[in-house]
C-alpha positions as CSV (number, residue, x, y, z in Angstrom):
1,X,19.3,9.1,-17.2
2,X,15.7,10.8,-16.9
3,X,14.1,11.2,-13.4
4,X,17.7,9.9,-11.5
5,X,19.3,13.0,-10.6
6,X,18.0,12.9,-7.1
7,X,17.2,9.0,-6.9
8,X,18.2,8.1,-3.2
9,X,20.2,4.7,-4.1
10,X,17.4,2.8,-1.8
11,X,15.0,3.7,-4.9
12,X,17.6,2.7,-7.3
13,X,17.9,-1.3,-5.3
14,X,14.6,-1.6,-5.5
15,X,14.4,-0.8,-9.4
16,X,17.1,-2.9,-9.8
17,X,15.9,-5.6,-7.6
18,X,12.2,-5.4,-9.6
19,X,13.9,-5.7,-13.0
20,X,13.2,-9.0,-15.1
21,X,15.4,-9.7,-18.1
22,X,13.9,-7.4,-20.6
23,X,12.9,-4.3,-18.9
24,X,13.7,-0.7,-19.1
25,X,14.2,1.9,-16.7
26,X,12.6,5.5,-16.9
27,X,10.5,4.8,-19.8
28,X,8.1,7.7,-20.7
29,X,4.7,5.9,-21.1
30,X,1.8,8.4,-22.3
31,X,3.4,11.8,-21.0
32,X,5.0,10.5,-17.4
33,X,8.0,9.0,-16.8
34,X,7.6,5.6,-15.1
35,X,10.2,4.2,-12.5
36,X,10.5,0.6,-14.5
37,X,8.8,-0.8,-17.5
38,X,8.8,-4.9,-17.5
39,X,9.7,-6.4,-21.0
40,X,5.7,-7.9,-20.4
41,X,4.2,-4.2,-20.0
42,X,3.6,-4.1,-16.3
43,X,4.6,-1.2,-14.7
44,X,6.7,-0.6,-12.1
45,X,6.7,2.6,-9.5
46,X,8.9,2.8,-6.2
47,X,7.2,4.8,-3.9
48,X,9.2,5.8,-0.8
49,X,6.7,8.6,0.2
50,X,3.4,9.5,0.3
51,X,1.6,7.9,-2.3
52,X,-0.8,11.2,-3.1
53,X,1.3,12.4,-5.9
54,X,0.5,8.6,-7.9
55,X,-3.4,9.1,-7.8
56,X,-3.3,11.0,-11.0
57,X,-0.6,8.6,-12.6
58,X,-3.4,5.8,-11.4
59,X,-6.0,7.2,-12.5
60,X,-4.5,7.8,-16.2
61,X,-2.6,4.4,-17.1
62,X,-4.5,2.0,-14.7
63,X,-7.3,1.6,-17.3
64,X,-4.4,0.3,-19.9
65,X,-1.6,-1.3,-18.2
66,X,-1.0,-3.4,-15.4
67,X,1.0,-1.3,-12.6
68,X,2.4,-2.3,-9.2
69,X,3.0,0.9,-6.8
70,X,6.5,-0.7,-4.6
71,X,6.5,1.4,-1.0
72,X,9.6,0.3,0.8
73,X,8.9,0.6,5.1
74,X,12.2,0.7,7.1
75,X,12.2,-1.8,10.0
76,X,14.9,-2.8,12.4
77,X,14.9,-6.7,12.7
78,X,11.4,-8.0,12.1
79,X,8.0,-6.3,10.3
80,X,5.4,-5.7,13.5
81,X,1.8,-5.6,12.9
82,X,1.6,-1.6,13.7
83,X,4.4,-1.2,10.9
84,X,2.0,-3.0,8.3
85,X,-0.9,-1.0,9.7
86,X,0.6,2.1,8.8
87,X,0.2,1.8,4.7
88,X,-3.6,2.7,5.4
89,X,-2.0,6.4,6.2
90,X,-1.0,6.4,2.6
91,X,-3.7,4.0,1.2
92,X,-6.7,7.3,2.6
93,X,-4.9,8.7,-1.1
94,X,-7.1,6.0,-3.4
95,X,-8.4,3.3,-2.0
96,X,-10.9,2.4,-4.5
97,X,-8.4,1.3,-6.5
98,X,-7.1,-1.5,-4.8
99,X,-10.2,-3.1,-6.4
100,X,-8.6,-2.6,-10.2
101,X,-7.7,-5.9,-11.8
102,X,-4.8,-3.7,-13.3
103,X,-3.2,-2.9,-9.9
104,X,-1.0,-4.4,-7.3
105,X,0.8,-3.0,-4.3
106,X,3.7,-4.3,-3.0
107,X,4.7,-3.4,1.1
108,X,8.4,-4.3,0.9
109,X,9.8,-4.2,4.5
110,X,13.4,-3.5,4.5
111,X,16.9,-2.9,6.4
112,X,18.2,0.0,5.9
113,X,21.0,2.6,6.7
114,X,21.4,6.0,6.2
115,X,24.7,7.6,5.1
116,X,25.3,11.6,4.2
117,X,21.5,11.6,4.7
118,X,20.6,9.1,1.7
119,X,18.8,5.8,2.4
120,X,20.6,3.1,1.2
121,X,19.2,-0.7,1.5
122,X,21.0,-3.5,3.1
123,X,18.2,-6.3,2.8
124,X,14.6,-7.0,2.4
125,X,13.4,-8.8,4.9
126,X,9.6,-9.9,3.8
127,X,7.2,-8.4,0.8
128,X,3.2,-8.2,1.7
129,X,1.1,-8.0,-1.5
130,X,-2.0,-6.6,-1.8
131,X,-4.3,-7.3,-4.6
132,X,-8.3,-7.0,-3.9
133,X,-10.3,-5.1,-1.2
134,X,-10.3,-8.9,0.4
135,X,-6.7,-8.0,1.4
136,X,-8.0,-5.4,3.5
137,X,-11.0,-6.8,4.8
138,X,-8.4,-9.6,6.9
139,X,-7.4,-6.6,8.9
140,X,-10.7,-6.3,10.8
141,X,-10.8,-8.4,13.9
142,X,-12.4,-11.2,13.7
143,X,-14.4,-11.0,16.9
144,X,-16.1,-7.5,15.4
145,X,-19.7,-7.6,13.6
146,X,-20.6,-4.3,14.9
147,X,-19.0,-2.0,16.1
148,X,-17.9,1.5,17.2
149,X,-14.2,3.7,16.2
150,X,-13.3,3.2,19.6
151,X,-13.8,-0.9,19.8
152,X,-12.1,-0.9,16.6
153,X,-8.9,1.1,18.1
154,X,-9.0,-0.9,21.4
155,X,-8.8,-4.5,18.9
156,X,-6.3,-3.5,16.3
157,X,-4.4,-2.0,19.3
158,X,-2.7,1.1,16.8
159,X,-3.0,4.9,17.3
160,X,-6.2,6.4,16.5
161,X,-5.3,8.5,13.1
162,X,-4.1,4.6,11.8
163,X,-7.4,3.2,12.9
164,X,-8.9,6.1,11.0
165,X,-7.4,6.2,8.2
166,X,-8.4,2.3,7.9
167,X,-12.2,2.7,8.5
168,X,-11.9,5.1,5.9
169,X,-10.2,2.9,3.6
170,X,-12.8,-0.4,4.5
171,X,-15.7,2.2,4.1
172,X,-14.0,3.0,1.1
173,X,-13.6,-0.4,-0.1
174,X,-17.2,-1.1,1.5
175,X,-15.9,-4.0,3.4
176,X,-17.8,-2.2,6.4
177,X,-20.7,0.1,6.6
178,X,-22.4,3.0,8.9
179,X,-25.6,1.5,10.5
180,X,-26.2,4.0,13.0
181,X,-25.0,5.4,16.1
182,X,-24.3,5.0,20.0
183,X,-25.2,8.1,21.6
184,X,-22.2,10.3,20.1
185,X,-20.4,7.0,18.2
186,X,-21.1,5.8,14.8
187,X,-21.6,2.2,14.5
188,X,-20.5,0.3,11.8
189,X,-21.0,-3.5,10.6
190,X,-18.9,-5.7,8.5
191,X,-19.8,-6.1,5.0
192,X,-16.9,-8.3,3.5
193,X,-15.9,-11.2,5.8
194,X,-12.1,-11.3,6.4
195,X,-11.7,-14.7,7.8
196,X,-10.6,-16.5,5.0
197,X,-8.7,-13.4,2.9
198,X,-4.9,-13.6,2.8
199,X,-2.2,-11.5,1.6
200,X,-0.7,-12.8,-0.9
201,X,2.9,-13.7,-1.2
């Protein structure tokens, strides 16, 4: 079948565990080849790496089909808030689009082993959607109005490339803004209130 010569079988569950009665796998839809095609038109991608290689796949089809980008993230017994954290490192690729009606990304934490070097999926253990820029906004601490990188870091209590790459997404996403500076230290404020934003299911 197209595109599955060097499918790792974790990609291939995932397909599989995607598909509704109807759809077709490795369908070519306006010159690429697309993971999973839903008998209603959405389309489906599993992402297991970096998600920079999608932006121009995005960028093309977004406009005229709905598409969900699946990223699987391997955890041991339970999803920790530094694991979630970590799909801004891949988000820094196209934020801006989080805000397309057309797409949705699904964070699809998983059990996993690994045998003769090939992930292979023993059970997912919880799915966080995102759908709207209000699903990154509930990210921010609460207790910050204003603040500087460094208060940020100290709150979300992740490494400082995370926190970085999620500034950069929110600024993105203008859920905060630059205001001005402390000494050396930008300051920013919060533009989009994430109190009340959920993930979805």
């Amino acid at each position: 079948m197209i595109g599955t010569l060097h499918e790792s079988p974790l990609h291939a569950a995932l397909k599989l565990y995607y598909a509704r009665p109807g759809a077709q796998f490795e369908v070519p839809v306006e010159g690429y080849i697309i993971d999973l095609v839903q008998a209603d038109g959405e389309l489906v991608e599993v992402q297991t790496g970096g998600f920079k290689p999608l932006r121009s796949k995005l960028e093309r089809l977004l406009d005229y089909h709905p598409m969900r980008i699946v990223h699987p993230v391997a955890i041991k017994k339970r999803r920790t808030p530094r694991k979630l954290l970590n799909i801004f490192e891949k988000l820094v690729s196209f934020p801006t689009l989080l805000t397309h009606p057309n797409l949705t990304l699904d964070v699809v934490f998983v059990r996993e082993e690994k045998r003769e070097q090939r992930r292979h999926l023993l059970e997912i253990v919880e799915v966080q959607r995102f759908t709207s820029a209000e699903c990154v906004a509930q990210f921010l601490p609460s207790a910050l109005e204003n603040f500087t990188l460094k208060q940020l870091i100290t709150h979300m209590r992740a490494q400082k490339w995370t926190v970085e790459c999620f500034l950069y997404c929110a600024k993105a996403l203008e859920i905060v803004e630059l205001v001005g500076k402390q000494g050396n230290a930008h300051i920013y404020a919060r533009r989009i209130s994430g109190s009340t934003a959920r993930l979805a299911p």
